[in-house]
VONU-482329 format. One record per residue (C-alpha): x, z, y. Coordinates in steps of 0.001 Angstrom, whole numbers, plus 500000, padded with zeros to 6 digits. Last residue first. Layout:
// residues N
XZY ...
***
This chain:
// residues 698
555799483221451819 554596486594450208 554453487743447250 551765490658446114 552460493698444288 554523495300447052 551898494691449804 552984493134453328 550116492921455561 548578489849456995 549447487735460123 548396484365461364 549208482663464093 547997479152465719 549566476994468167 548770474033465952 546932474939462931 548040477088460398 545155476678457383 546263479975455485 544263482286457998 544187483945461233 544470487431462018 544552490485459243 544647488016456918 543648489122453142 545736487317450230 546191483995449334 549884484009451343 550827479985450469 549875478785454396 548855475588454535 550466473840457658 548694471937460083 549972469212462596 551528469020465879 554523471795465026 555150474850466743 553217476883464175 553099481279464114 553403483041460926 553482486789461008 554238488733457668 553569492435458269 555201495596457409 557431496553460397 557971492637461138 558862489679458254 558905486258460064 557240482874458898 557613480400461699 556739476379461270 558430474598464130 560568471956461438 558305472058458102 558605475475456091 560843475159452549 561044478704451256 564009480126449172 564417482175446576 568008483732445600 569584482617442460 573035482473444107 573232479424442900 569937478862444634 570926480145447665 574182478156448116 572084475215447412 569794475623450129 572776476096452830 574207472708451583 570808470829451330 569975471778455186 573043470961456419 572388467342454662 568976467335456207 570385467928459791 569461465139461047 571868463033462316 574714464799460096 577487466740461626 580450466591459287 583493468893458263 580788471106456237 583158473620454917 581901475685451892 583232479226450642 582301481216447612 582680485023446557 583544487059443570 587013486066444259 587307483199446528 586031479601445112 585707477048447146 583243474193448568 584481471100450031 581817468651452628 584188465320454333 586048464016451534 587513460304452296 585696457935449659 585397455524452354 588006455489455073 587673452108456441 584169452416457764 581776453617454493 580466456366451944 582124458922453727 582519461998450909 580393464932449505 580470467905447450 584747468012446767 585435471174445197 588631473293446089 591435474943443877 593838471143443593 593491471090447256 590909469037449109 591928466134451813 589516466487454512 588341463768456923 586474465042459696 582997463656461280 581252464387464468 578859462499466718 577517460026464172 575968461033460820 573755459377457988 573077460737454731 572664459237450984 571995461123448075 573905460200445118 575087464430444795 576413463492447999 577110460541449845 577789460101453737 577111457262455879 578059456222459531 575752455334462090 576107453530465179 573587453938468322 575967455756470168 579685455167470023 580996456763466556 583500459868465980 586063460571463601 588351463011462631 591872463641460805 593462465469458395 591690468445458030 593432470144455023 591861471356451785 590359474968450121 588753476367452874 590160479498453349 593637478264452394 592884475284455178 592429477652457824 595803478816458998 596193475510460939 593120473153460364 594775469934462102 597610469851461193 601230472440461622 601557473112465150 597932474329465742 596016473546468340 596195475822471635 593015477679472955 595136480665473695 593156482241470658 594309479824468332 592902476351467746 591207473873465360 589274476871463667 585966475736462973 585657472389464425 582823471374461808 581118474097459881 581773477014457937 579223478386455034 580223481844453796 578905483327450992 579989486951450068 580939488751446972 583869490895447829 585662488172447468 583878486469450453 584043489002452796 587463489909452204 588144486078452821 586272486012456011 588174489169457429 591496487578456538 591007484337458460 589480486509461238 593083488630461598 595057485423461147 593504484070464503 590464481526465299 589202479381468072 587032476521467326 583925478460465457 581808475711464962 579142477194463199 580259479975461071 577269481053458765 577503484262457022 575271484713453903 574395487592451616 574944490214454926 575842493629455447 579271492665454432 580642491343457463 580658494024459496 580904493628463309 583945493007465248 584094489528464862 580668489203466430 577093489049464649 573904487240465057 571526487875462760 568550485908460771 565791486586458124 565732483958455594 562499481525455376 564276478481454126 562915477116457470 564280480292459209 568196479232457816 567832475816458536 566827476347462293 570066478967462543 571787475682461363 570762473252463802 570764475982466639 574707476300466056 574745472554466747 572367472496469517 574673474827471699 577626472774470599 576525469737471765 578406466873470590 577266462691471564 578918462772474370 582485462521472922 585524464571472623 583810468091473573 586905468650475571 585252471281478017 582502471831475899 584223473375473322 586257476246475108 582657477450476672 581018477473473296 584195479159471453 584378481926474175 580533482179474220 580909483498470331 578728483385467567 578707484383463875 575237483933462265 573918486271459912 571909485249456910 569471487678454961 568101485775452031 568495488955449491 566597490942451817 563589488585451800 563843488997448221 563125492258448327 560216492682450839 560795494569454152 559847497930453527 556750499473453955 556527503380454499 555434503247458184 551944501612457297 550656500162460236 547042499045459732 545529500936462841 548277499292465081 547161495603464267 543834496396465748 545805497270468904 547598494281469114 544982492236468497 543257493839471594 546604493243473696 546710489352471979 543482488543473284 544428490011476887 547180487723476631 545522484946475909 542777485589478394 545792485552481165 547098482585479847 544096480668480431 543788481928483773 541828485482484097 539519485495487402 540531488169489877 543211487424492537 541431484411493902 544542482401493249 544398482792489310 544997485598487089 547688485900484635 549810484030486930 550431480404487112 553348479369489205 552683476762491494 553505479101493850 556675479885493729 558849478875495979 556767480581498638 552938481222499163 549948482096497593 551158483661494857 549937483282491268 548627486690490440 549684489023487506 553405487087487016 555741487039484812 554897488572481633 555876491167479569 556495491847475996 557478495070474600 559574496157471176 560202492558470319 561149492223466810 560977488487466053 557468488596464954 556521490079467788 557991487436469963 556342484836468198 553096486265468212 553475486292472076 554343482853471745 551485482044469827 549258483844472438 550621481207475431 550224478311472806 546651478956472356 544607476280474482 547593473703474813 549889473941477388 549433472050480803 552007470091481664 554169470761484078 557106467927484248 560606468443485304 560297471696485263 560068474265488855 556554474867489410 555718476818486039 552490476322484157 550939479124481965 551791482749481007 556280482137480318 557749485428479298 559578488159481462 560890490723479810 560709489907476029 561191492836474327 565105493945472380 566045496407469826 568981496973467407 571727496987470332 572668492852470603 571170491877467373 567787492068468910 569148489760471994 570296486908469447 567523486133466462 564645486424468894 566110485149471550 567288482278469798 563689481711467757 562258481995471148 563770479253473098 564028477165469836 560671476483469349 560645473965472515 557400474232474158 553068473981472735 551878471175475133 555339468928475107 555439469320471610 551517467792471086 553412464685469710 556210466037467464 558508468603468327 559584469488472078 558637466852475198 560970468761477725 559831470341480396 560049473483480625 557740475085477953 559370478122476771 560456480260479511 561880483159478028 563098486038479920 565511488420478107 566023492172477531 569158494059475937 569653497351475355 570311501331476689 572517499723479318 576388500676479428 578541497905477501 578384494991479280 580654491909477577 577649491530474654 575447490092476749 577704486896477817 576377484753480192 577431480727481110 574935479718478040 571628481072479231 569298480351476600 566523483250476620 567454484132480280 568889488040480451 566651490298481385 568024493669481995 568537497443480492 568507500596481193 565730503610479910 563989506759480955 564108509054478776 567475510373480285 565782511176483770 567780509523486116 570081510622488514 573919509854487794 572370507429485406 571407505225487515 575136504868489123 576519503842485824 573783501200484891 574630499636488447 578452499055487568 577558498237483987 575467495667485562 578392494731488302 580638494362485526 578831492100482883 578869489912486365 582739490099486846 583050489979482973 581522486545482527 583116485192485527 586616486274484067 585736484806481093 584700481381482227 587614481454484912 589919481904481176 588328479084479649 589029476951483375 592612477882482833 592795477336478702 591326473771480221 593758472654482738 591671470226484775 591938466871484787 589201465711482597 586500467531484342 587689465704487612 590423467113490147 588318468654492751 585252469408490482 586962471610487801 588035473577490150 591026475913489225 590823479233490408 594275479607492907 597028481360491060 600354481964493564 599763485728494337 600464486043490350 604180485185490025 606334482417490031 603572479687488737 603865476089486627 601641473443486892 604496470387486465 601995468502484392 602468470267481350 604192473144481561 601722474992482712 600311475796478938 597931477936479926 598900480571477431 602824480289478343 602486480107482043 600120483093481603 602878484530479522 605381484080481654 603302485719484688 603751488689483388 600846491481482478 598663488863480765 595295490221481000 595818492812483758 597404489914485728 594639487835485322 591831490081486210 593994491001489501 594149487169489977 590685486709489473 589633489714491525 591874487836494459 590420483885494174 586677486273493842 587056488108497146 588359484442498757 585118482484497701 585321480336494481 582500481806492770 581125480493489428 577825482000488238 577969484484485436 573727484466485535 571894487877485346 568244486769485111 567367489866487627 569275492814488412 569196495837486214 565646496501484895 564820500290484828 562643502421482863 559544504715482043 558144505018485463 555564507249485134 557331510042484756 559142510379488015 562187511948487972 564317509503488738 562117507660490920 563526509013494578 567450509773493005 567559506420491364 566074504512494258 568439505913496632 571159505256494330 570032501886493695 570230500811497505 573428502635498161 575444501444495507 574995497874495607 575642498452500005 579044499180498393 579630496879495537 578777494113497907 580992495107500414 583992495071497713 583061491274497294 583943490303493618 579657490251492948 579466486786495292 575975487498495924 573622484276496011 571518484993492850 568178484835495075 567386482628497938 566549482757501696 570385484048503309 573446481827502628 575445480533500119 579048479461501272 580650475974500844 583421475905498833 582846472274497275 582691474828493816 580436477032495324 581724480018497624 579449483202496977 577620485142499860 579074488989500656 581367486970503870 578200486849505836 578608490720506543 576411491656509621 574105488549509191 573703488738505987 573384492848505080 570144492264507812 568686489422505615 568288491246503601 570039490903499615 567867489306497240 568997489331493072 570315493038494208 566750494418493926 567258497120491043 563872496793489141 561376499773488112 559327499524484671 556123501711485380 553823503096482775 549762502427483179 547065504960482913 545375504259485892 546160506843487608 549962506716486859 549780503239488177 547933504018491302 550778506586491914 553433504062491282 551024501605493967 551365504387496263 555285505179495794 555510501857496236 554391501732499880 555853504993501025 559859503966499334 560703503116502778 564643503664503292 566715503600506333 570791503173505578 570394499628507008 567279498556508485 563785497455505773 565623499157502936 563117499376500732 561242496253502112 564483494233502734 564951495154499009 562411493830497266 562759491365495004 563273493557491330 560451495881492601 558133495930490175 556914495858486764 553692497166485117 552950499338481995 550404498809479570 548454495913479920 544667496678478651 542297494326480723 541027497579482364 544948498885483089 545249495563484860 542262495553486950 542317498736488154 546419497947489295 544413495129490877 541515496809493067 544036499547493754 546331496938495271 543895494873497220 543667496846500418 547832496840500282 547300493166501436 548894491234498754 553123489821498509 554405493578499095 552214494790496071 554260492345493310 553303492851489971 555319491570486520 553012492325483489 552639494508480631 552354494773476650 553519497211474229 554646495731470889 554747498239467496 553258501164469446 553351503354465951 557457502036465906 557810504555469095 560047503144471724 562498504539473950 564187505707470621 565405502595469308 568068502225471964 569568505883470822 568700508418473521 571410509445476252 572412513012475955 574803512372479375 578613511324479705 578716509458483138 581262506887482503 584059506366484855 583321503330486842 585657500266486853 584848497661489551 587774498972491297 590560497094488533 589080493845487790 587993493931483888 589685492665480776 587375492744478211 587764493438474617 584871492173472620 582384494985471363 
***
């Protein structure tokens, strides 16, 4: 993992224990358990048996609780009420279901409030949060560390031992949210100091010479805020480095929390959280003491999506990240908390169409989840949130749409168990497609603050090629610097801004040891400070790549420029860069107008037994990205599908599963037996068949 520079008394010494390996907590035979969120202090305690009946008879598996309710736990300070859960935990065990227990420190009472108001973050106009919300914390306080303690050691040492609760949830949609309150302005300085030591080489990093920015010594740091002195304004390295802080302040208080379970929980019972699907100001891979990572995944949020029936079925992308991402965290991952119908809080709620709730499920499967569960059983009847559909509707009993999805997907579930063969492998040339992804929140953060135009999204352009890679059907990692390099055919470096000597040489042992590596725009056009290079444009990269970045371009909206390659034509606008090759390199494409036509913009180089190419462009869409990455597999002479945008065909413990975002069918090419479905993929339809060596499959 990354190295992290953390404040000083957030530390915990680590509680050795005969902790199980991630993979452990969950036996491959179950292939996806399924549950549901459930909330006994929102329905008349009358009603609880009725429902945890309910659940077990509709064939969830476990339940999950707790995650909002600590002013009922701890109704007065230091007095805890763990009667009314322990009866619904006991109803549980009854009923056959497993319990998943969450810490409640998304809520704080309103009793911690009132006698410490100073535990509520500062926003960036530094006013303070206040009591009635969640995420409101400011996790730098001291007395939030402290009252932290207390409530999840007294739930650790009361459910510990309990065997029907199988693990714990940490928190709840853990968000690095900014904090400008006096308790963060002093962890960031400690952070800061224990980063740079002196404060000449945080003057040094930051660059404070410029604009007369310069500091004495530590005490004198304030955060800088972005919002005082405009987004353009602001020293950036400073802002990266409030980014990172913020990112290890709340990858802190998990590890914080993880620590103090463990002092009293049984070790088969594991730790983890939900991270949100997309969350782009959170870094997983900055906490180190949970079992794995979780995420919620909220699919359909408004946005119209892919084609015309997009804004019924949700944007493919939530899931194929999470997917991809969260399982390449610690081996395993589930989907925590996934979307069951309309939400109350997008921009428009559409109804989804008939299906799409069990095609996300399918989804999830396909991408390795371990569990799935969803948020909520019953839509409440009152509070923020009640516009949010629940597996059953407002009378408590009848199953919503999503809920008879679910259930559908529970007894498909449990067919698909009885066909699980534990000796199939993942086909071979399926293994020869494997692609990892490098990623880093360091480089997204760092690039959009000086993006350079409006027209770049960084998040989007990563997604563009990890969407390339599943529609040529390759199974897909993400991966850090400190990970190995060689487990993997293909490594794809989407703009990767900040680089050092040490990566340059990892990527060229890579790729003369055999491997093909595909780098894209903006990939190293700074250090590690977040400086540019003295020497041009693409520093210590341009050996790598075979040329020198001499210059870029980008166009006001609604302009297009063109590209040529191979005498195809492409267009592009938000990004292009003008490479001059070396006498080693091959030039694949060039601008094919403005006043730099015939400037190289795609080389592709020989290292070793390996290849390079550096796509220096961003095309509109994404076809000449596509053509790049499809050629390196062929020369290669490694197969390659050609699925339509929102088509899904993902290899899982033995089974093909194909799921279809798209508004129109897809034939299938699999003309074998389907366990579910069939080749005619409609929209918001699955299908999944068994793998069999003599057979291939799409």
């Amino acid at each position: 993992m990354m190295l992290r520079f953390k404040i000083v008394w957030l530390l915990m010494v680590f509680v050795t224990s005969a902790q199980l390996l991630a993979q452990d907590f969950f036996s491959k035979e179950d292939l996806m358990s399924v549950g549901v969120y459930y909330y006994p202090e929102h329905w008349p305690e009358e009603q609880w048996e009725r429902d945890i009946k309910n659940i077990a008879n509709q064939g969830f598996e476990f339940i999950h609780m707790a995650e909002f309710a600590w002013s009922q736990m701890e109704p007065t300070e230091g007095n805890f009420d763990f009667m009314w859960l322990d009866k619904v935990v006991e109803l549980a065990d009854k009923n056959g279901l497993k319990v998943i227990l969450g810490t409640p420190t998304p809520c704080p009472p309103v009793w911690l409030s009132i006698k410490h108001p100073e535990i509520f973050l500062k926003d960036a106009n530094y006013q303070r949060k206040e009591h009635g919300t969640r995420a409101n914390m400011s996790l730098s306080n001291p007395i939030v560390l402290k009252y932290t303690q207390k409530i999840v050691a007294a739930m650790a040492q009361h459910y510990g031992s309990n065997k029907a609760v199988i693990g714990w949830q940490i928190d709840n949609e853990p968000e690095a949210k900014e904090d400008y309150s006096e308790s963060a302005q002093q962890a960031f300085r400690i952070w800061l100091k224990e980063k740079y030591t002196d404060i000449d080489s945080l003057n040094t990093s930051w660059g404070t010479a410029f604009w007369s920015q310069l500091y004495k010594t530590f005490s004198e740091v304030c955060i800088h805020n972005a919002n005082n002195v405009g987004w353009w304004g602001t020293n950036p390295i400073a802002l990266l480095d409030f980014k990172r802080f913020t990112a290890d302040t709340q990858a802190a208080f998990l590890d914080f929390q993880a620590d103090e379970l463990r002092k009293y929980i049984d070790k088969n019972q594991f730790v983890t959280t939900n991270y949100v699907a997309k969350g782009s100001q959170t870094d997983p891979l900055r906490s180190t003491k949970m079992d794995f990572a979780s995420f919620t995944a909220y699919p359909n949020y408004g946005s119209n999506n892919l084609g015309e029936l997009g804004f019924r079925l949700g944007d493919y992308s939530v899931l194929m990240y999470a997917n991809d991402y969260y399982k390449s965290v610690d081996g395993i991952t589930g989907v925590m908390e996934l979307q069951p119908g309309q939400v109350n809080w997008a921009s428009h709620n559409s109804l989804l169409q008939p299906g799409t709730v069990r095609m996300w499920l399918w989804h999830c499967f396909a991408g390795g989840s371990s569990y799935a569960c969803t948020y909520r059983y019953r839509q409440v009847l009152f509070g923020a949130e009640q516009y949010h559909h629940g597996i059953v509707a407002t009378d408590g009993v009848s199953l919503s749409q999503g809920g008879k999805e679910y259930v559908e997907v529970i007894k498909e579930m449990n067919q698909l168990r009885k066909n699980y063969n534990s000796k199939l492998q993942m086909p071979k040339e399926l293994q020869k497609r494997k692609a990892a992804i490098l990623w880093s929140f360091d480089n997204l953060w760092n690039l959009e603050r000086q993006k350079q135009t409006f027209k770049w999204d960084t998040w989007k352009h990563m997604q563009r090629y990890q969407s390339v890679l599943h529609s040529l059907g390759a199974p897909v990692a993400f991966i850090s610097e400190e990970d190995d390099f060689n487990q993997f055919p293909f490594l794809i470096v989407p703009a990767y801004e900040m680089v050092d000597s040490a990566l340059i040489k990892k990527w060229k042992d890579y790729v003369s040891k055999g491997g093909n590596l595909i780098v894209s725009a903006r990939t190293g056009a700074k250090d590690k400070n977040a400086h540019l290079w003295e020497s041009n444009l693409s520093g210590i990269m341009n050996e790598l790549i075979g040329g020198e970045v001499r210059t870029f371009d980008m166009l006001p909206g609604g302009t297009t420029g063109q590209i040529t390659m191979k005498g195809r034509s492409y267009s592009w606008n938000s990004w292009g860069e003008q490479i001059v090759a070396d006498g080693g390199s091959e030039v694949l494409a060039v601008y094919n107008d403005q006043f730099y036509k015939g400037a190289s913009c795609i080389l592709s180089a020989k290292i070793g037994k390996g290849k390079v190419w550096y796509i220096g462009v961003e095309s509109i869409d994404g076809q000449l990205e596509k053509d790049i990455i499809k050629h390196a597999y062929l020369q290669n002479k490694v197969t390659c599908e050609d699925y339509p945008e929102g088509v899904f065909v993902d290899y899982r413990d033995g089974f093909m599963v194909a799921v279809n975002y798209s508004s129109d069918d897809y034939i299938l090419g699999y003309e074998g037996n389907y366990l579910i479905g069939d080749k005619v993929l409609h929209p918001a339809d699955v299908a999944v068949w068994s793998v069999h060596k003599s057979e291939k499959h799409p």
